[in-house]
N, C-alpha and C positions, 0 to 999 in steps of 0.2 A: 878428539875422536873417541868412539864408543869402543879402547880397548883395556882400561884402567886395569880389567879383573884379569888380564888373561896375560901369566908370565909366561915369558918365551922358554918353548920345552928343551930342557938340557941335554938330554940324549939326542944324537942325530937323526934325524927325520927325511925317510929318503920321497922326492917330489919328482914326478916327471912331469915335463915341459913339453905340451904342445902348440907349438909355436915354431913358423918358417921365418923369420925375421931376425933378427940381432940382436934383439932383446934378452934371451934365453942365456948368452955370453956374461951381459951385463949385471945379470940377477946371478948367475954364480958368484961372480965375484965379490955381489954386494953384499950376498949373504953369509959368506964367507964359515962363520961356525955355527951350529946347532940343528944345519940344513946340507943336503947335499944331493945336487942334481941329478937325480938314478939314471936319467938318458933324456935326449931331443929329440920330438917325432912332430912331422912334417904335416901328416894328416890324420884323419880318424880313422882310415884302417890300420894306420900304423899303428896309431897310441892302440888299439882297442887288440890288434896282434902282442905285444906286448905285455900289457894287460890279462889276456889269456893265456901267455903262455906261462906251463907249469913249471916250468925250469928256473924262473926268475922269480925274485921276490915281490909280493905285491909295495906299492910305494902306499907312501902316508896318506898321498895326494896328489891329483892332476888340478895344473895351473894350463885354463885352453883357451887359445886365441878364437875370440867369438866369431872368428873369418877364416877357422881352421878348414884347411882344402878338404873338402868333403863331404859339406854340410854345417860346420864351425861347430864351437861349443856345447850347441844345441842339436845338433845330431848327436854328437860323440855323448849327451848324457841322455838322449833317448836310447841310445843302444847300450848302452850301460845296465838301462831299468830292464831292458829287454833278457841282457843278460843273466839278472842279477848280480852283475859284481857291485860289491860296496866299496866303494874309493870317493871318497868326497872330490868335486871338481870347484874349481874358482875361476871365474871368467874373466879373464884376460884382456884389455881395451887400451886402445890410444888415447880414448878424449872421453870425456863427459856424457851422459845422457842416448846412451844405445838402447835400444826399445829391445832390440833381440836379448838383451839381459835380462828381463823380465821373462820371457816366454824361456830363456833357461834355468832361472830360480825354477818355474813348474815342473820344467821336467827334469829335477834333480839339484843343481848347483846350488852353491850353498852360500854363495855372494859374490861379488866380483874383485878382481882390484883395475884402477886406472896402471898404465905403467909408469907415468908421472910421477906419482907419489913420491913422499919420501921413504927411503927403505923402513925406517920402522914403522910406517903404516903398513908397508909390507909383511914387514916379518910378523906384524900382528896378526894380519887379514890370513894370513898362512897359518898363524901360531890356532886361533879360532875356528876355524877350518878343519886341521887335524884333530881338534879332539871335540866338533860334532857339531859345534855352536856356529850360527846363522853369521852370516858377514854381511850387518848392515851396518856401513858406514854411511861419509858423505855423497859420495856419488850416487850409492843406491837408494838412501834414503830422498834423495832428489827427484828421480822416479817413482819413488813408491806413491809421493804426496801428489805427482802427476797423475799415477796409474789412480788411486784412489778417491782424486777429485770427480771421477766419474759417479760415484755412488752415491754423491753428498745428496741426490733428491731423490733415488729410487726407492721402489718400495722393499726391494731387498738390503737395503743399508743397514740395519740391524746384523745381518747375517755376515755381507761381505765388506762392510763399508771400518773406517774408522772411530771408534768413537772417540770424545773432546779429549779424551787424558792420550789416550792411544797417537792421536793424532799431533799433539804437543809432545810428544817422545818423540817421534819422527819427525819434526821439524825442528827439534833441539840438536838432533843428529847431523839432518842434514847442515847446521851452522857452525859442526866441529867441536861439540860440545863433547867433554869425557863423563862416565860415567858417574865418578864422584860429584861433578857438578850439575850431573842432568838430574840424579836423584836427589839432591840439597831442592833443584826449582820445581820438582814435580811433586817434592812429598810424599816420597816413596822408598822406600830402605830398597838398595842396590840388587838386591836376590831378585826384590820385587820388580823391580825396575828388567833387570834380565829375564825374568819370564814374560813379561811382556811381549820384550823385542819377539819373543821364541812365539807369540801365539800372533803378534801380528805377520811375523813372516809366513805363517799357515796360512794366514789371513790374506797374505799377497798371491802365494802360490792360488789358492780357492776361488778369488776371486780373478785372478787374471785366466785360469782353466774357463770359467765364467765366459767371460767376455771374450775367450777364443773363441766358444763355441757359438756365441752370439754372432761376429762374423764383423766384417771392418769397420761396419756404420758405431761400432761400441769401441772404438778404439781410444786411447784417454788421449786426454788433450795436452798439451804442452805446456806445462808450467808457468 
């Protein structure tokens, strides 16, 4: 998995959890040190009360269930940009391949994790996250090569589309490949390889605003 570079931060890093499920239990426990659950809120005016208010300390990071009562993930990070507060969010799923996880990369998230995973995909995808960098792993990079197979014959593909090296990064991703080894097959010293990810994830957000606005008939196809 794409987390080779990124060591888990030693000071503890406080995360709130939005999420109505059992889940939120289970990742305290699993995280156990260098992380520590600020609070558990239910919906998005909760998390977002929270969030505003001035008496508490802002968290490192929201982890939001993309079916948060509300609006789900993608509400809670439109009212975010709305607000201006800067809290990085990580969208939260059960299973594989949520399309609403793309439409919340644009407006704001910064990757998702499955709750399957194993915790140090987790602690990665968190570790990533707090200090600014794009969370594309497996699962998202699964989507992207779906969302972006749309552009492979438009005449806008230059602009939003992938190109051959860009598009072999992302599918080296989505196969679980780590960083050291995705840069040995691509030919690309590792910096190089991370700013990449950093201009194709612009590259997803841009283009999937794109094709929102284009309307259901542009919707990408399924992998």
């Amino acid at each position: 998995m794409l987390t080779d570079s990124v060591e888990v931060i030693a000071r503890t890093s406080s995360i709130l959890i939005a999420d109505a499920s059992m889940w939120p239990e289970r990742l305290r426990h699993d995280l156990r040190f260098g992380y520590e659950l600020a609070d558990v809120t239910l919906s998005v005016d909760q998390t977002m009360g929270v969030l505003c208010d001035d008496d508490q300390p802002a968290p490192a990071l929201v982890v939001a269930d993309v079916d948060l009562v509300g609006g789900g993930a993608l509400e809670l990070c439109r009212r975010l940009t709305e607000t201006g507060l800067d809290v990085p969010v990580l969208v939260a799923t059960y299973s594989h391949g949520r399309q609403e996880v793309l439409d919340a990369v644009v407006a704001g998230a910064s990757g998702y994790l499955v709750r399957a995973n194993d915790i140090e995909a987790t602690r990665m995808a968190i570790a990533r996250a707090i200090i600014g960098e794009p969370v594309i792993n497996p699962p998202l990079a699964g989507l992207m090569l779906s969302h972006f197979r749309v552009f492979h014959d438009r005449p806008d593909a230059a602009d939003y589309g992938l190109d051959p090296k860009q598009r072999r990064i992302v599918q080296l991703v989505a196969r679980n490949h780590g960083l050291a080894e995705l840069s040995d097959m691509v030919g690309m010293s590792v910096a190089d390889v991370e700013e990449a990810m950093r201009v194709i994830f612009m590259k997803l957000r841009d283009s999937r605003e794109v094709l929102m606005l284009e309307g259901p008939k542009h919707e990408s196809r399924t992998a």
